[in-house]
RODO-2510 file (C-alpha; in nm, 4 decimals, decimal comma):
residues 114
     n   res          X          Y          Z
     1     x     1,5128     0,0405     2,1127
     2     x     1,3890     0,3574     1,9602
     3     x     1,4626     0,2135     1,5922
     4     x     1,2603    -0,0829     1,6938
     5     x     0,9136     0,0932     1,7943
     6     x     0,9804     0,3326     1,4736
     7     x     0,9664     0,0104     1,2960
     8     x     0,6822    -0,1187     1,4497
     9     x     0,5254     0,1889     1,4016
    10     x     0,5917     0,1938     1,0183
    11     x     0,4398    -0,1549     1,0185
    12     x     0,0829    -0,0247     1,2034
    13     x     0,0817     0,2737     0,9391
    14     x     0,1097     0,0358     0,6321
    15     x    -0,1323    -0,2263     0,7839
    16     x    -0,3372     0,0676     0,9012
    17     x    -0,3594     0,1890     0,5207
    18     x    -0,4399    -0,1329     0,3716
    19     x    -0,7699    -0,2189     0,6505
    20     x    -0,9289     0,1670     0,4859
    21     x    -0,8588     0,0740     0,1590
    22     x    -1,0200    -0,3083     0,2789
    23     x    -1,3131    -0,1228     0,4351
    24     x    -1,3409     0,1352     0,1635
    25     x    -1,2855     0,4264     0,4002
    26     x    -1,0544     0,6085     0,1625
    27     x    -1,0669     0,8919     0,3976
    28     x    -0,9197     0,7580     0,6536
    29     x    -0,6628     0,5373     0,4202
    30     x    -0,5540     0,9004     0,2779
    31     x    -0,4412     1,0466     0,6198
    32     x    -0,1723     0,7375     0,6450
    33     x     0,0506     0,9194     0,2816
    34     x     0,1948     1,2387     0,2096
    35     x     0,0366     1,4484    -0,0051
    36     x     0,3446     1,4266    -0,2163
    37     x     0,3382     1,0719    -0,2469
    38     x     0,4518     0,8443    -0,5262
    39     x     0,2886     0,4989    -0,6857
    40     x     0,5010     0,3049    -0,9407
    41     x     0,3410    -0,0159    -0,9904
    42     x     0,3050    -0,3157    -1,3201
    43     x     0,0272    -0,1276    -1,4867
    44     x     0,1564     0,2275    -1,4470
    45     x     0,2283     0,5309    -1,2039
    46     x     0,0560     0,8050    -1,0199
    47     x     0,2247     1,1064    -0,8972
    48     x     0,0700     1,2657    -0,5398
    49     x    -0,1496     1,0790    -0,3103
    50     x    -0,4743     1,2145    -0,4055
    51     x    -0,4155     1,0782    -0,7739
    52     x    -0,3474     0,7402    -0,6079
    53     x    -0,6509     0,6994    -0,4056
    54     x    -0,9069     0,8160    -0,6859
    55     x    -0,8063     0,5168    -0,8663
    56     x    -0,8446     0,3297    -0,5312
    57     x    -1,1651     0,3937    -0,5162
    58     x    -1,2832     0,3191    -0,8109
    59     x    -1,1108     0,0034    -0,8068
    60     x    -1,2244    -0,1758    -0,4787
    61     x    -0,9553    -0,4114    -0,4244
    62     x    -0,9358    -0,6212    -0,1459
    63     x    -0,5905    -0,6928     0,0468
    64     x    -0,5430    -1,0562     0,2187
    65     x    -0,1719    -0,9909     0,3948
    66     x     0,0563    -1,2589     0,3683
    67     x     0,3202    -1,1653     0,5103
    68     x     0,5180    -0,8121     0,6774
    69     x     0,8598    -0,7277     0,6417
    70     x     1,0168    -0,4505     0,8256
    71     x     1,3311    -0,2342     0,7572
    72     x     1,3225     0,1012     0,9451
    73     x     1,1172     0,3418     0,7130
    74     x     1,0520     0,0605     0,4870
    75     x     0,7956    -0,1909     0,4744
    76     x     0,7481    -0,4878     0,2575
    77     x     0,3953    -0,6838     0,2559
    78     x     0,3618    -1,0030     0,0205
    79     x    -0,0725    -0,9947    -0,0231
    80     x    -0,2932    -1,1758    -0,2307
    81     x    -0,5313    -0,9309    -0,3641
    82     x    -0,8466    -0,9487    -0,5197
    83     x    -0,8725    -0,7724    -0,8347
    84     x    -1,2713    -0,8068    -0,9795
    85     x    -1,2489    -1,1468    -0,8907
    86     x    -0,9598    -1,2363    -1,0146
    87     x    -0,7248    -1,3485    -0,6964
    88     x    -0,3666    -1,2427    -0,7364
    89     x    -0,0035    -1,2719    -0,5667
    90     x     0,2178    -0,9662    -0,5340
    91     x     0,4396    -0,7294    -0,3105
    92     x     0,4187    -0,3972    -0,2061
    93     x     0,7146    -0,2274    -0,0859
    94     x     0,5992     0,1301     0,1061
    95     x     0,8759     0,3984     0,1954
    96     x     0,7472     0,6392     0,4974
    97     x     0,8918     0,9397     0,5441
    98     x     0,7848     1,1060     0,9205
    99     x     0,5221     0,8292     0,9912
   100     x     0,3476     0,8390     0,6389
   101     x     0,3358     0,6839     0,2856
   102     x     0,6303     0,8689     0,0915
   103     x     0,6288     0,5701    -0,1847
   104     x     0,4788     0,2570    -0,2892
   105     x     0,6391     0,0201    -0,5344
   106     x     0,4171    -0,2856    -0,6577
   107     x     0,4865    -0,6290    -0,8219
   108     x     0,2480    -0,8679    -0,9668
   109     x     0,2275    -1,0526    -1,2869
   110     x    -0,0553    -0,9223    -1,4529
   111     x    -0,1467    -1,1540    -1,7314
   112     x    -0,4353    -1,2303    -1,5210
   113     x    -0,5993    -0,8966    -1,5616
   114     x    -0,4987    -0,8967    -1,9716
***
């Protein structure tokens, strides 16, 4: 049972994360990652969470979940997220380490954005 509520509690950080960075409240969106964090994602890679959120916002995206996938410390979310107006499909897989952000992989075809 204990694995099960971490789980569900790795799910509430993630989805947690993504409403701040929906409501632009980077503040709070910054308390849900290490500091030590790492971003690897199509267009490149940021190393420590504070890098990773001054891009956020300046970017303003906007999240529309899909769909959450849960595996212990690791969640999976397939999102549509709007880019400047430009409305795209992709997954983000987040590893927490004690109840925050560790990593965040990303996949989306960007041709898009190009």
């Amino acid at each position: 049972m204990e694995k099960i509520n971490q789980a569900s509690d790795n799910a509430k950080v993630v989805l947690s994360l993504i409403q701040a960075i929906n409501d632009e409240d980077f503040e709070t969106a910054r308390r849900f990652a290490q500091d030590e964090m790492t971003f690897d994602g199509v267009m490149g890679s940021r190393r420590g969470a504070d890098a990773y959120f001054d891009d956020m916002t300046k970017m303003k995206l906007k999240y529309d979940v899909q769909k959450v996938f849960v595996d212990q410390e690791d969640v999976c979310v397939w999102y549509n997220l709007d880019m400047g107006g430009k409305n795209i499909f992709g997954s983000a897989w987040y590893h927490l380490e004690n109840g925050k952000v560790s990593s965040l992989q990303v996949v989306f075809d960007p041709r898009p954005l190009l």
